[in-house]
C-alpha positions in Angstrom: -13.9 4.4 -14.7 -12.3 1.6 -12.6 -14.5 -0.1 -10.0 -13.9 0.5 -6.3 -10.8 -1.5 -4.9 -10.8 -2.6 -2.1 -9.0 -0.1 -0.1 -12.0 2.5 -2.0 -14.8 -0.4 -0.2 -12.7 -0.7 3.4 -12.9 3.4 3.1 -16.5 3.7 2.2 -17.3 1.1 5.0 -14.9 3.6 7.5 -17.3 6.5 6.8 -20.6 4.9 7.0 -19.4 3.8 10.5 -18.1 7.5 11.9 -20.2 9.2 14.0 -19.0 12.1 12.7 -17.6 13.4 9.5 -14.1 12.9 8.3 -12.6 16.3 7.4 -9.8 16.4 4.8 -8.3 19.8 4.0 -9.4 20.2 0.3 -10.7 22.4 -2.2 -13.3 25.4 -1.6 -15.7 22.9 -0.1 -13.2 20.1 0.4 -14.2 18.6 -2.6 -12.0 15.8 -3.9 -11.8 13.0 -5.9 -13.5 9.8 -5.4 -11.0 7.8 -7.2 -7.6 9.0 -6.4 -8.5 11.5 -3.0 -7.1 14.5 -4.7 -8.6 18.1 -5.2 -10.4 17.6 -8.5 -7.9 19.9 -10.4 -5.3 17.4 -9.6 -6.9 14.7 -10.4 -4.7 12.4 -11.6 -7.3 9.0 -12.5 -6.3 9.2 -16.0 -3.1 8.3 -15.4 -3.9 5.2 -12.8 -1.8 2.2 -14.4 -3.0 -1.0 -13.2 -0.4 -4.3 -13.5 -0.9 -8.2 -13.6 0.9 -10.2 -11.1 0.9 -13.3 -9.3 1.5 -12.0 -6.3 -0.9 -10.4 -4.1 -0.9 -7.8 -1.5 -2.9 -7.6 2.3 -3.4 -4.7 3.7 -4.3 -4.9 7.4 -5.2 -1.3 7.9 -5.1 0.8 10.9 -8.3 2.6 12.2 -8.2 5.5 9.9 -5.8 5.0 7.2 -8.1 4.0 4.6 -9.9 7.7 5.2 -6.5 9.6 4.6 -5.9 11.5 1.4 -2.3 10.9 2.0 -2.1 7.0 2.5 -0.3 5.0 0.0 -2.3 2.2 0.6 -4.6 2.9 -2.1 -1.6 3.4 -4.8 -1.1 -0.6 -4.1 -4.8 -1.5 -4.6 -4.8 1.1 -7.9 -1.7 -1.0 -9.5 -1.9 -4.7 -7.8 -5.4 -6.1 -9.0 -5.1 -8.8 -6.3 -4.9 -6.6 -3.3 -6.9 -7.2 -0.6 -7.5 -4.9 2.5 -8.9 -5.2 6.2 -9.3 -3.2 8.9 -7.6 -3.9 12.4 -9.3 -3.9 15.9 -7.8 -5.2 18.8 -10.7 -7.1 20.2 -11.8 -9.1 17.1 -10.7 -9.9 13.5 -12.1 -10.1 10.4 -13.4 -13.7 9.6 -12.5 -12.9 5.8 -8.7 -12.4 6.7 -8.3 -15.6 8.3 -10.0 -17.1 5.3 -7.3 -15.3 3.1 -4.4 -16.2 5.5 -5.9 -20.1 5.0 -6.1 -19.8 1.5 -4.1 -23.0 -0.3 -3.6 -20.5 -3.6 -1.3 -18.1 -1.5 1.7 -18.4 0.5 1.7 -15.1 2.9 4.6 -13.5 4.2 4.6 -10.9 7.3 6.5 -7.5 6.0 8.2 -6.5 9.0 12.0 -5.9 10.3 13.1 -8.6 11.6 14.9 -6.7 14.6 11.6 -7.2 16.8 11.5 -11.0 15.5 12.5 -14.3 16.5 15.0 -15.2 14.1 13.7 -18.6 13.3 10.7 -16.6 12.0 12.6 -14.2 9.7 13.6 -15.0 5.9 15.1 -12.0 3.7 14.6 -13.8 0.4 12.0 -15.7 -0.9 12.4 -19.4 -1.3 12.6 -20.1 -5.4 9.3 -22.3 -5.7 7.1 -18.7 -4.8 8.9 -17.0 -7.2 8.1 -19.6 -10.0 4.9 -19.8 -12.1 3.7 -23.3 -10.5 4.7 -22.3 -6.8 1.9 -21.1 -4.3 1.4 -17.3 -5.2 3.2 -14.8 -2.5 1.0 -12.8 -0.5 2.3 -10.0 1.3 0.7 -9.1 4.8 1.5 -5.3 5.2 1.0 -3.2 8.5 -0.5 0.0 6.9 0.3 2.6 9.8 2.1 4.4 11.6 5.6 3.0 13.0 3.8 3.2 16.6 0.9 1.5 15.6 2.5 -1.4 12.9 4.4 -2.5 16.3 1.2 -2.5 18.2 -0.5 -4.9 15.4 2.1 -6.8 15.3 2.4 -7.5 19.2 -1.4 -7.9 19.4 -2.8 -10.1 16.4 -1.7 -13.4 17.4 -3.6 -14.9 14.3 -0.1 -13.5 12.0 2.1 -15.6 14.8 2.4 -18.5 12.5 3.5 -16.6 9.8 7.0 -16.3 8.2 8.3 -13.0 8.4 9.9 -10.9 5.0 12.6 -8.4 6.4 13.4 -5.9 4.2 16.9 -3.9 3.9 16.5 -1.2 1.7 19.4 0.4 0.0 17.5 3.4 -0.7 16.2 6.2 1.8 12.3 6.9 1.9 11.6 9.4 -0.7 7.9 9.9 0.6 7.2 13.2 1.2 3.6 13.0 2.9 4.3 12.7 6.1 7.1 13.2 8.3 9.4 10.3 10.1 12.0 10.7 12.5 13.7 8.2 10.6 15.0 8.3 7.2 14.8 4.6 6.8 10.9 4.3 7.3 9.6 3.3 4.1 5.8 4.4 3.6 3.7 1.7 2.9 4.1 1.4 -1.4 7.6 1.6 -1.3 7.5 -1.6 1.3 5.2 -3.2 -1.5 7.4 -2.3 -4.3 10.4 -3.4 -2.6 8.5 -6.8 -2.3 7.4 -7.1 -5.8 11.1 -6.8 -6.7 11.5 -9.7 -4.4 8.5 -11.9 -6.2 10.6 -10.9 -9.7 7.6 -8.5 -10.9 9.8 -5.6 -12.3 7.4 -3.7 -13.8 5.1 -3.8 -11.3 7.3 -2.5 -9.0 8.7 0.0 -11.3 5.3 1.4 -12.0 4.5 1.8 -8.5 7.3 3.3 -8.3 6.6 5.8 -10.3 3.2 6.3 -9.7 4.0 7.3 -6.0 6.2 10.0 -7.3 3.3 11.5 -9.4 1.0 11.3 -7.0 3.0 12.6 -4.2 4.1 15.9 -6.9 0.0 16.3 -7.4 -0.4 16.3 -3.8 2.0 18.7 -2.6 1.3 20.9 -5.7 -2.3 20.9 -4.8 -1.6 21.8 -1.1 0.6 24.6 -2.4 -2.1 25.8 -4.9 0.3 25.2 -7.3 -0.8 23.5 -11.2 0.3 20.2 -11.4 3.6 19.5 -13.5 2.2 17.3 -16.8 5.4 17.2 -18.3 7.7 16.5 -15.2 10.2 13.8 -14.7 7.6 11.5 -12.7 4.6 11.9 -15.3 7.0 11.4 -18.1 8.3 7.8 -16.0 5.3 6.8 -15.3 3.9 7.2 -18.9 7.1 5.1 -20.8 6.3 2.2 -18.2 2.9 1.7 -19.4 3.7 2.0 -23.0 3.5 -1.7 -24.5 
C-alpha cells in the first residue's frame, strides 16, 4: 500500500472541510477505492507505477478537483514522487506554495499557452542547464481545472506573475475521454504533465504516464458501463512492458 500523495492529503483536507457530503456516482453504495477513486471491482492499485525524476510537478488545484473521481491530477502525484499540490482561493494563498515557488532547489515554470501571455514571459523550450543533472530541478506549476477556471487563476494569483511561462504545442489531439471539451486541443491535466516531462528529457516517465492514463481512463468508462475491465488490453499490456526493468 503506498502512502497518501499529496493530491490523496489536499482531497482528504477538501472533505473534512465540506459542509456537506461529496457524492460520486459509484457502486451499490458508492463505494470506491481510496487509492485510485474507482469502484472497487476496478480497482486498478496494483498496477500504479511510480517513476524517479528530477523534475517535479505543482498542482494548484481548483476548488473541487481534488474530490473528482475523474481528475487526472492524482495520475501525476501516483507516478511523479515529487509532486506537490495546493488548493486555490481567490482571497488568500497557501504560505507553503510561496515557500515552494522560493525554493533555490527548483526552477518553476507556468504551463500555460502563451496566446494570453506577454511574450517576453513565454519560452517553448527549456534552457539546457534545467535539463542537465547539476542544473536547478524544473518544477512545473499546472492549473488543474477547467479551461474557464485555469484562465481565472491565472488572471487572479499575482504571486505566479514573476514566473516564466512553458507554452506547449502539442502535435497530438487530447485522447481523454472523461470529460468533454469543445475543443479538441485541450489537453487534460496528465497529458500537459507528460508533454512536460518529455521536455525535462524524462522519457519514461512520461511514457508511463502515458500509459497509465489510458488504463485508467478504460477502468473508468468500463466501470461506468458495468462492463469487466479489459486485463489483457492494449493499455494494460503498455503500461506493464514500461515498468519491466
Amino acid at each position: 500500500m503506498h502512502p497518501p500523495h499529496a493530491v490523496s492529503r489536499l482531497r482528504s483536507t477538501r472533505l473534512e472541510r465540506s459542509t456537506r457530503p461529496f457524492l460520486a456516482r459509484g457502486g451499490p453504495k458508492g463505494e470506491r477505492c481510496g487509492g485510485c477513486r474507482l469502484i472497487l471491482s476496478h480497482c486498478l492499485c496494483a498496477l500504479r507505477p511510480v517513476v524517479a525524476t528530477r523534475a517535479g510537478v505543482c498542482l494548484i488545484m481548483a476548488e473541487h478537483e481534488a474530490l473528482k473521481p475523474s481528475n487526472t491530477g492524482w495520475l501525476i502525484a501516483d507516478v511523479v514522487p515529487d509532486t506537490l499540490a495546493f488548493g486555490w482561493a481567490r482571497t488568500e494563498v497557501d504560505p507553503a506554495l510561496l515557500a515552494v515557488l522560493a525554493d533555490p532547489q527548483w526552477q518553476p515554470y507556468l504551463v500555460f499557452p502563451g496566446e494570453f501571455v506577454a511574450p517576453e514571459r513565454v519560452i517553448t523550450h527549456l534552457p539546457d542547464q534545467h535539463r542537465a543533472a547539476e542544473g536547478k530541478r524544473p518544477l512545473f506549476i499546472l492549473l488543474d481545472a477547467t479551461w474557464p477556471e485555469a484562465r481565472k487563476i491565472f488572471k487572479k494569483s499575482p504571486y505566479l506573475n514573476h514566473l516564466p511561462v512553458l507554452s506547449l504545442a502539442p502535435e497530438q489531439l487530447s485522447r481523454y475521454r472523461l470529460r468533454r471539451s469543445r475543443r479538441d486541443d485541450h489537453l487534460c491535466t496528465s497529458e500537459v504533465a507528460a508533454l512536460c516531462l518529455s521536455l525535462a528529457g524524462e522519457t519514461l516517465a512520461a511514457q508511463t504516464l502515458e500509459a497509465y492514463l489510458e488504463v485508467f481512463t478504460g477502468h473508468y468508462l468500463r466501470a461506468k458501463q458495468q462492463l469487466k475491465p479489459d486485463w489483457e488490453g492494449e493499455p494494460h499490456q503498455r503500461l506493464r512492458a514500461l515498468r519491466l526493468p
